[in-house]
SENU-240557 format. One record per residue (C-alpha): residue in one letter; x, y negated, z. Coordinates in steps of 0.02 Angstrom, whole numbers, plus 50000, padded with zeros to 5 digits. Layout:
N
[site "a" [X Y Z]]
...
This chain:
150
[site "x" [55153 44851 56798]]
[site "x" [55274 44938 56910]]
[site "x" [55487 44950 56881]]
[site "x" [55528 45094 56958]]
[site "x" [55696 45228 56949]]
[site "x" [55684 45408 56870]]
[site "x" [55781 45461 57047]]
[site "x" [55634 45473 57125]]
[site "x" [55468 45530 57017]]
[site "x" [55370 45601 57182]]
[site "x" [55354 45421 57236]]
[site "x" [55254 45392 57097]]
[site "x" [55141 45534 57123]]
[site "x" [54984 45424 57174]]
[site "x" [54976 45353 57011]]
[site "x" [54917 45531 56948]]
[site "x" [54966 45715 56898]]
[site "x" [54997 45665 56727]]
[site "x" [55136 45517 56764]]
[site "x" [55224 45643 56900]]
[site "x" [55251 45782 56788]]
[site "x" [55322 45647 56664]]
[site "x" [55432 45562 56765]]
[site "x" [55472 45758 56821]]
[site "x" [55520 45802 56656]]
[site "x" [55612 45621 56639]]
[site "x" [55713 45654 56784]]
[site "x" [55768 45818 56743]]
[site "x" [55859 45764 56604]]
[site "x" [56039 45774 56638]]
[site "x" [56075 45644 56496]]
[site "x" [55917 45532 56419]]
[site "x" [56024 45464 56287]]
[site "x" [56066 45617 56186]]
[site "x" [55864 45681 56179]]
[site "x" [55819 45710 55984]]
[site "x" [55709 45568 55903]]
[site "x" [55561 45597 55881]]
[site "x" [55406 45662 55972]]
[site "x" [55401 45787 56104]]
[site "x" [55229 45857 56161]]
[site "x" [55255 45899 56359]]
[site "x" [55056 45937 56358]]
[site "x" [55007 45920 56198]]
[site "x" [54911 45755 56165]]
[site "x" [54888 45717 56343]]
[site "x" [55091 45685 56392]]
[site "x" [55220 45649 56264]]
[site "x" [55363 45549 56220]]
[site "x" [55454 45482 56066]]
[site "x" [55626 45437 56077]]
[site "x" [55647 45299 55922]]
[site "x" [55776 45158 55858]]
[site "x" [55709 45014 55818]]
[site "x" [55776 44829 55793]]
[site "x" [55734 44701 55916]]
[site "x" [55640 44535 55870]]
[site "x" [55644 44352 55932]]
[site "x" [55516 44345 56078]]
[site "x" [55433 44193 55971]]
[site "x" [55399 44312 55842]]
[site "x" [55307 44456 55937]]
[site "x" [55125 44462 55993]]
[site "x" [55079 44543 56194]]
[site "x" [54998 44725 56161]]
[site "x" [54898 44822 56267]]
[site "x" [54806 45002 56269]]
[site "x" [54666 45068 56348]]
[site "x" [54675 45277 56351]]
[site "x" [54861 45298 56400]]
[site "x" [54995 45220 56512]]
[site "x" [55137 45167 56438]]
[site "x" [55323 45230 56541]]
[site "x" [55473 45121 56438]]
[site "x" [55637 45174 56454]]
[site "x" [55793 45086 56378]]
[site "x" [55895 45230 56311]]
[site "x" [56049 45116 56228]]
[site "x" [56086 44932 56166]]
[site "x" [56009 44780 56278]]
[site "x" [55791 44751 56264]]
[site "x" [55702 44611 56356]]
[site "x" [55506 44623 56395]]
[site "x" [55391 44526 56399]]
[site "x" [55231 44534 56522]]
[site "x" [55062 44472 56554]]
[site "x" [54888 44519 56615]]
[site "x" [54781 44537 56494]]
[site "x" [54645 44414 56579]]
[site "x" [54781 44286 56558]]
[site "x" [54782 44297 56371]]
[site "x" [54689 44251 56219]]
[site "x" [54647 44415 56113]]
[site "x" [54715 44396 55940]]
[site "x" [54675 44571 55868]]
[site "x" [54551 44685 55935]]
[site "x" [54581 44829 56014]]
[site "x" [54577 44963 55886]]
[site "x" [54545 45151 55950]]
[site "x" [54646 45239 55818]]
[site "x" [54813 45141 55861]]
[site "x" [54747 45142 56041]]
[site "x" [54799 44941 56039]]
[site "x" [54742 44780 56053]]
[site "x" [54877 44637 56029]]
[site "x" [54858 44465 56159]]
[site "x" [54936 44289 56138]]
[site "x" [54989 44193 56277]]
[site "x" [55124 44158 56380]]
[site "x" [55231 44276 56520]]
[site "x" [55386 44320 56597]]
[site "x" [55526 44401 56536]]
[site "x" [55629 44525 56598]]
[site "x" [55765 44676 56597]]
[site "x" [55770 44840 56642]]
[site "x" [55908 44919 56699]]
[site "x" [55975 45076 56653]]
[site "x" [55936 45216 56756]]
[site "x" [55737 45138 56783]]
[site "x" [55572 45122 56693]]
[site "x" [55439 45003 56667]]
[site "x" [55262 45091 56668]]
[site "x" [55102 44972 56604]]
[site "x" [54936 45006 56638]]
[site "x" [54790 44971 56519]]
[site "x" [54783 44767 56612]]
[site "x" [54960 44742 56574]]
[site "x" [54999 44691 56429]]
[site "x" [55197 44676 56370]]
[site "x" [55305 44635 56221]]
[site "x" [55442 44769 56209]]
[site "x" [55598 44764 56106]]
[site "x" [55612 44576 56118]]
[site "x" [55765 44464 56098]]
[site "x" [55821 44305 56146]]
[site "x" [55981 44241 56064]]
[site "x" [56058 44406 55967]]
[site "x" [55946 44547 55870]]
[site "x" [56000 44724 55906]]
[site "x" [55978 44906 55906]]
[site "x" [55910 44983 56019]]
[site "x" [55861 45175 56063]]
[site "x" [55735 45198 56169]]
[site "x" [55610 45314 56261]]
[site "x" [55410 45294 56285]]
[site "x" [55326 45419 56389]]
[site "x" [55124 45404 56338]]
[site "x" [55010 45477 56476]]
[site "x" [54835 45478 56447]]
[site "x" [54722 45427 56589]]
């Protein structure tokens, strides 16, 4: 797992051509918040994003995930999202990994944390995390993940 700002994507260009020319195209963005939901194909199934809403959930109530063919790049867009990580040799697999959702969901225990605005939160396939998670109050949130294949 690495937390990392969208200031600087060529220090981030060891971890590949594919995660450089997405943090590229992240950081060229003048505003994050007002890209269209949805997909966008930046090469087409090797690098995209979706931009999505979606409702948070109690951190109780969420299972870790974890995929093996493509790194994962979290951004918060709007509203407040806590994650959760672990390594997946820490956990108990619940449900296998299946290769058409490119997931395998992990229970277990592991920290929580923030990310500011401004940064990301890229997960390789060992990592696995719990995004949109709440502690106290559910909420909205709009939000950006960046899927490059390895």
């Amino acid at each position: 797992m690495i937390l990392g700002t969208l200031l600087y994507p060529s220090r981030y260009s060891g971890l590949g051509q594919g995660v450089r020319k997405g943090l590229d195209y992240l950081a060229g963005q003048s505003d994050l918040a007002t890209l269209s939901l949805g997909r966008t194909s930046l090469i087409g199934d090797e690098i995209y994003l979706d931009v999505f809403e979606a409702e948070t959930v109690f951190h109780d109530a969420k299972l870790f995930e974890a995929h093996e063919r493509f790194v994962d790049i979290h951004v918060t867009l709007e509203g407040q999202e806590w994650y959760g990580y672990a390594p997946t040799n820490n956990l108990t697999l619940d449900i296998p990994y299946s290769p058409e959702k490119d997931t395998a969901f992990y229970r277990g225990e592991g920290v929580y944390f923030q990310v500011p605005k401004g940064q990301f939160v890229l997960f390789f396939p060992e990592d696995a995390h719990k995004p949109l998670i709440s502690f106290e109050t559910k909420g909205i949130v709009k939000k950006l993940i960046l899927k490059v294949k390895i």
